[in-house]
N, C-alpha and C positions, 0 to 999 in steps of 0.2 A: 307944469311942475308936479312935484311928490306929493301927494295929499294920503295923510294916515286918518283914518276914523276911528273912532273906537267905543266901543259898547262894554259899558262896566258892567258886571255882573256879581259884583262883589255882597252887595246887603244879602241876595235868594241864596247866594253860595255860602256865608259865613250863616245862614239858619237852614241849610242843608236841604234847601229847597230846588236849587242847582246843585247838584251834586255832579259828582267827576265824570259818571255817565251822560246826564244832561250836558255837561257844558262838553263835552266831547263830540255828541249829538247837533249841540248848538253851532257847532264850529264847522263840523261835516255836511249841516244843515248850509249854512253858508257857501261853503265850496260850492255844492252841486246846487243852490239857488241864485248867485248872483249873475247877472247875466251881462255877456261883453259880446259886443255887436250884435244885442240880440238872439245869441244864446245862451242856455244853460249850462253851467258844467265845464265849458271849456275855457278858464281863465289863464291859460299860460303864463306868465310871465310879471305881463302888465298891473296883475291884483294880486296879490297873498294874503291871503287868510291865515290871523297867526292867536295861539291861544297864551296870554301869559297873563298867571296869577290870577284866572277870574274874570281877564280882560280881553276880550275877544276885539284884536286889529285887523282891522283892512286896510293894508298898502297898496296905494295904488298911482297910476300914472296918468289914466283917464277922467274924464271927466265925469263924476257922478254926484247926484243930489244924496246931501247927509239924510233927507226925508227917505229917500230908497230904501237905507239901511235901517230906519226905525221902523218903515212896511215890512221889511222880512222880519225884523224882530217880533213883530206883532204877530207875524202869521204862526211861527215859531209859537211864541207863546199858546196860540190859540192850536197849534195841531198838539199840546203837549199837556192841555185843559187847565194852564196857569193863569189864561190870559185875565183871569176874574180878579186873582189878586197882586199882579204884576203890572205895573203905567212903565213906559217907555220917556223919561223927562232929560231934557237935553239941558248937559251943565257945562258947556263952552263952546263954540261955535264947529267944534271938530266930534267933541264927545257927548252919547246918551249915558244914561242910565239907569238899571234896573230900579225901582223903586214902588214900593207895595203903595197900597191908596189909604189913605186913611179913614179905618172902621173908626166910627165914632158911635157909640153908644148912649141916646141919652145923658148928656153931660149937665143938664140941670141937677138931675138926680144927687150927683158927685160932690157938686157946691154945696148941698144944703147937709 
């Protein structure tokens, strides 16, 4: 059957951390990295790569692990030197998304 995935990117893009070059990047990024029959780049048909609002789909018809797509996100992240303050958390059995870590600073301090 149809399997959509999809990688939100909406928190890094609404603080302009994603911005329209990156996630354009990010999208491009995906094209020429997913790989069908073990290759790169040549997805014909079977997968599209689609960018709306932030949200980066992958439709597809093959059979692939959602963990695949949170590998390329990461490596993304990591060729782009985000990977520090960006986690990849998965919020429904189809969808990741982007989500900073939590700095926490000394929070005794704050209480008292």
């Amino acid at each position: 059957g149809k399997k959509v995935f999809k990688i939100d990117a909406s928190i890094p893009a609404k603080d302009g951390i994603f911005d329209d070059t990156l996630l354009g990047a990010f999208e491009q990024y995906f094209q020429t990295n997913v790989k069908l029959h073990g290759r790169k780049g040549k997805l014909s048909d079977k997968v599209k790569v689609a960018m709306d609002k932030n949200i980066l789909s992958v439709s597809t018809t093959m059979q692939y692990k959602k963990r695949y797509f949170k590998y390329l996100t990461k490596k993304f992240l990591k060729k782009k030197d985000i990977r520090d303050w960006l986690h990849v958390i998965a919020t429904s059995p189809t969808t990741y998304e982007l989500r900073y870590f939590n700095i926490t600073n000394d929070e005794d301090d704050q209480e008292a």
